[in-house]
N, C-alpha and C positions, 0 to 999 in steps of 0.2 A: 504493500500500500504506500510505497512510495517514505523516504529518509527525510530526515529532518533539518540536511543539507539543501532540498528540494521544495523546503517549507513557500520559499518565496514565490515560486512561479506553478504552484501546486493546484488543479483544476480541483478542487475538493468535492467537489459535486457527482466530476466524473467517476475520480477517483472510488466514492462511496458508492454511488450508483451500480458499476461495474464488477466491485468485491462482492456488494449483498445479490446480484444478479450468479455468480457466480456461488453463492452460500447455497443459494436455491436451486441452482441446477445441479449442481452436482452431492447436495446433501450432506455438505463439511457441517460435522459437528462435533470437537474435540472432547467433550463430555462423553459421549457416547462409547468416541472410542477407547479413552480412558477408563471408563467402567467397563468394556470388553476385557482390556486387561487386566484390570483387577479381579474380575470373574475367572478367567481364568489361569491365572495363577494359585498353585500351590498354597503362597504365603503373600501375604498380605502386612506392610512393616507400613504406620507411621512413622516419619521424622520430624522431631521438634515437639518440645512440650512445651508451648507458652499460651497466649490468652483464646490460640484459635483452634487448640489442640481438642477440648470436649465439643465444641459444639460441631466440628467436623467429623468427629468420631461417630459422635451421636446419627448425625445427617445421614453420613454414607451406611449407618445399620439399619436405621428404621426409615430412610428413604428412597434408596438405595439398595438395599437388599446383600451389601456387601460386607463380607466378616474379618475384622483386624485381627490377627493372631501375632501380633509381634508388635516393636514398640524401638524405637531408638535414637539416638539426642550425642550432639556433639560433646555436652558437659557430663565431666565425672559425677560430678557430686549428685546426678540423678540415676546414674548406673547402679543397676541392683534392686531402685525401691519399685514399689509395686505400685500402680496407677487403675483408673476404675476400668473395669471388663477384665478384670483377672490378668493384665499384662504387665511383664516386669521390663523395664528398660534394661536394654543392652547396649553395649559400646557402637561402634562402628566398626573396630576389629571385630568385636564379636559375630557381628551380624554377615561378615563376607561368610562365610558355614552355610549362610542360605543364597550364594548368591549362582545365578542361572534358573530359579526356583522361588524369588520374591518378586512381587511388584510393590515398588516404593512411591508412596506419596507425600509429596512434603508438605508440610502443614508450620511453615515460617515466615518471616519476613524477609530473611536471611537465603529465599529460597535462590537465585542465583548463584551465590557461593556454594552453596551444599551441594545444587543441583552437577555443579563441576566437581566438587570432591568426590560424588559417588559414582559420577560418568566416568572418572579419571580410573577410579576403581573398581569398574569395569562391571558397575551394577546397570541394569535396562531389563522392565521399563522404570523410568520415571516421572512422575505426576505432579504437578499441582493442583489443587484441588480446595475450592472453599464454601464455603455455604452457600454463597449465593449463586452459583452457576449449578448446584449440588438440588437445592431450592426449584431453582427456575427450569432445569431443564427440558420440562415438557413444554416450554413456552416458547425456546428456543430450536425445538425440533418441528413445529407446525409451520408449516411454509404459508400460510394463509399469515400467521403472525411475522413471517419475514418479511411479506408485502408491506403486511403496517410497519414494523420497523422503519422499512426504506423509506415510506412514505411520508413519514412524521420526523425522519432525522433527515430527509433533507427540504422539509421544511424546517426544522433548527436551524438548517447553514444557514437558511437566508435572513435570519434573523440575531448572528452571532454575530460579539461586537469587533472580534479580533479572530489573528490567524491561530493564536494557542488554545483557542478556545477552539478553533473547528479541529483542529489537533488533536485535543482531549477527545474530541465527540467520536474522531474517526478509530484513536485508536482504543476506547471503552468500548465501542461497535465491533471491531476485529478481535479484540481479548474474548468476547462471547463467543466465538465460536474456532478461532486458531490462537489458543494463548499462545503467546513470546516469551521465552525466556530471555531475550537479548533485551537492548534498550528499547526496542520496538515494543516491546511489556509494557506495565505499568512505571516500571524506573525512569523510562524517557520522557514521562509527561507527569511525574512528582515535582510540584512547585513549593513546601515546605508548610510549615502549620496554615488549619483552616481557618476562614473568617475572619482574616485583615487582609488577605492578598494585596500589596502594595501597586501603586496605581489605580487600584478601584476602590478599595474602602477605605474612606477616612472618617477622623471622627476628631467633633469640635468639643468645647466645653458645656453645651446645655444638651445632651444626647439622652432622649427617655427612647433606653434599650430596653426590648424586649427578649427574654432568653427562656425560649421555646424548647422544652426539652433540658431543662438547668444539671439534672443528675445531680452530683455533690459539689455543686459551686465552681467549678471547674474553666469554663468558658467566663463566668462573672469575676471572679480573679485574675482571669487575663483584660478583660476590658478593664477592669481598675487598674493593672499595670498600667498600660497602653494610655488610656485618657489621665495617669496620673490623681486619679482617685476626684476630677471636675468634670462633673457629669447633670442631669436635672434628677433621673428617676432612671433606677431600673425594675422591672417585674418580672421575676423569677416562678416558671412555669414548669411543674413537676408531679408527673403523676405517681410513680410509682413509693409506697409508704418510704421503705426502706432507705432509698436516694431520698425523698424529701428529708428524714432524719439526718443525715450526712449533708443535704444544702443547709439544714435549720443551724446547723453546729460550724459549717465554715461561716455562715455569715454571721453568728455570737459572735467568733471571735475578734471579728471585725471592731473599729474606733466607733462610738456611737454615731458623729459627725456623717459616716458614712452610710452605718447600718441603716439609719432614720431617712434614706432615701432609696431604700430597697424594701418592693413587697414580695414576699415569697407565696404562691399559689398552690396550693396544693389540687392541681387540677390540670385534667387532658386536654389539648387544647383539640377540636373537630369541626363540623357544622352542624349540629346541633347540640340540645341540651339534654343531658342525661346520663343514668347510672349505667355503669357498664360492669360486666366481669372481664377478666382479663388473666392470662396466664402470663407468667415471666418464662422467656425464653434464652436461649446461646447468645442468640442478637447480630445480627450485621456489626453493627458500631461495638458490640461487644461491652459497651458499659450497662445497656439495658435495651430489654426487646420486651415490646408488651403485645401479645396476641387477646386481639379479642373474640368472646368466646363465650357461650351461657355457661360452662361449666367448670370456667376458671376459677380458682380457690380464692380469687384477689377483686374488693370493691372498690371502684372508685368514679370519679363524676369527670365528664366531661363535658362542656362548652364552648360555646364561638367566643374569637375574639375581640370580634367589631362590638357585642355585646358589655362584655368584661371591662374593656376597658373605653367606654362610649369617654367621648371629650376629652381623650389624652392625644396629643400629637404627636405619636411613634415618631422618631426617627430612624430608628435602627431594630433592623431582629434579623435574630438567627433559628432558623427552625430544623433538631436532628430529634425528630421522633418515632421514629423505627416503622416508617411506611405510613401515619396518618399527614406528611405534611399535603398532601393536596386536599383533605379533609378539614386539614387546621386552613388554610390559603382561603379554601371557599368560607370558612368561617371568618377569615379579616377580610375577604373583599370589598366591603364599604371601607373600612380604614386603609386598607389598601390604597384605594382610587383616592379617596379622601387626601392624607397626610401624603402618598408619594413615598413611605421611607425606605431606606437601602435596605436591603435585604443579603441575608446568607442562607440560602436552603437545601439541605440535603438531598439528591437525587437518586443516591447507591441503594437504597432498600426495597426498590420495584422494579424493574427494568423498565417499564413503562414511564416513570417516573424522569426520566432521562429528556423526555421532551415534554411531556405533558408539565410539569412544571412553569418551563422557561416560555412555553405558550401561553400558557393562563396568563401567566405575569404580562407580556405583551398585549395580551387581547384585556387584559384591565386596567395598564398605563403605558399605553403604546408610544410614551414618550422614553419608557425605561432601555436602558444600555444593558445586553445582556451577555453573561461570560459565566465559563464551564472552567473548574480548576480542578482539578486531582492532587490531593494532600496524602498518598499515602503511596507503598509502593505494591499494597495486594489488591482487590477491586474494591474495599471501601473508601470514603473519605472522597467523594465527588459532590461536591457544590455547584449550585447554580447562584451567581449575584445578579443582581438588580439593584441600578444605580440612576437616580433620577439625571 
């Protein structure tokens, strides 16, 4: 799909047009074949135990149909212990005993470097593999949804403010279906933490942020670095109990000066008003995933936010809530149109969510500048901004 050297004189249109023409005809689907492999393989070895290691496990067993019988990690100090499904980590020497006879999937961030140590040592196959392509698959194998695809993302080009941004779009579209391990991956279009990307977000001293999805204060800690603690208001929106307790306790510890202009919410934010059940899940974002669900063990209330916060003039929000932001969107569409404010919204929890987003936002302030940034180097961490 064309180098990054080639950015400048690059028909992006065509480019896209002709990849997804070519997804369709000939039925590329690296999921597919990657769980070919794994089904048939003997042995079945995770590598890497960190934050993306259970909910991948989880995925590929009960969604997937595929059995891990092995386990193994660069660091000594996990060699030996036992991990959940009854698997003990082993070294990397240890693990060449299964090699001709394992398929190996990595489950790192670090997947490029490993991905060469275990080629180099002469392990094949090897995988990448994460939730959300683990997740989506069946949505990515209907050629009826490759049409929409194509359809809806190059309607995004025509509406994207720069060339990094049709960049990201081309290559989160090509990772769905021929992941890269080279810089053509995700490493070639990582642009560094989300939600100030420099050149589009700025932020003065009267800013009433809105922080959609708060978890434990995390994102509001960085906006106080960043605006240096001169700000109007921020309101702090948090559904899940557990994280609200952890945002209630970083903002105590806060100077009163400060605290005294932060409201903390304990509430979803959607387009309508109402009690939901909801389970906690593995998560995309992996700080919190909330499924809703009548038979979730977990209550809590959600609301619009053109409602909540009627006669406040947002300036700024950022919305990461685990697949309701186009629910939360139609729920600020009057403050939306109304106030104009910049925005940060997360796209990576839907696949759909990838254009449906940055349209809505167009078709309700069609004056808004819109841009796609990739903050990470596996598929989460995709933003869509909106900049009046």
């Amino acid at each position: 799909m064309g180098t990054h050297s080639e950015k400048g004189n690059r028909d992006y249109r065509k480019d896209l047009a002709a990849y997804l023409d070519t997804v369709r005809d000939q039925g590329r689907n690296y999921l597919e074949a990657a769980l070919q492999d794994l089904r048939r393989s003997k042995h079945v070895c995770l590598f890497g135990i960190g934050k993306t290691f259970h909910p991948v496990m989880d995925t590929l067993r009960n969604h997937a149909g595929v059995q891990i019988n092995l386990l193994s990690d660069n660091d000594p100090s996990k060699w030996g212990k036992s991990y959940p499904g009854n698997l003990i980590c082993m070294s990397p020497h240890d693990l060449e005993a299964y090699k001709g006879q394992v398929a190996v999937v990595l489950v790192t961030q670090y997947y490029g470097e490993i991905y060469e140590q275990l080629r180099n040592s002469g392990f094949n196959p090897i995988h990448v593999l994460m939730v959300f392509r683990l997740l989506y698959g069946d949505f990515f194998k209907s050629k009826g949804n490759i049409d929409t695809i194509a359809e809806k993302t190059l309607a995004l080009l025509e509406i994207l403010e720069d060339e990094e941004s049709k960049e990201v779009l081309l290559t989160l579209v090509h990772n769905w279906f021929d992941f890269s391990m080279d810089d053509a991956g995700y490493g070639g279009i990582c642009s560094g933490h989300p939600y100030y990307p420099e050149g589009i977000i700025s932020l003065g001293e009267q800013e009433i942020f809105v922080d959609a999805g708060a978890y434990d204060g995390d994102t509001l800690m960085e906006f106080l670095d960043r605006t240096g603690g001169k700000f109007a208001k921020i309101f702090s929106f948090e559904l899940d109990k557990d994280n609200f307790l952890r945002l209630e306790h970083t903002v105590d510890e806060l100077e009163a000066s400060i605290r005294d202009k932060i409201t903390l919410c304990p509430v979803g934010l959607a387009d309508e008003e109402k009690e939901i059940r909801y389970e906690k899940g593995g998560g995309q974002g992996l700080n919190s995933c909330v499924i809703e669900g009548g038979r979730g063990m977990n209550v809590g209330r959600i609301a619009r936010l053109s409602e909540l916060l009627k006669g406040e003039a947002v300036t700024f929000m950022k919305m990461d809530i685990e697949g309701f932001e186009m629910k939360a969107l139609r729920g600020a569409e009057e403050m939306i149109r109304r106030h104009r404010p910049k925005l940060a919204v997360c796209v990576y929890h839907r696949p759909e969510h990838l254009w449906e987003v940055p349209l809505f936002l167009k078709k309700t302030v069609p004056d808004y500048k819109l841009y796609l940034r990739h903050h990470g180097i596996l598929e989460y961490d995709t933003v869509c901004y909106a900049v009046p």
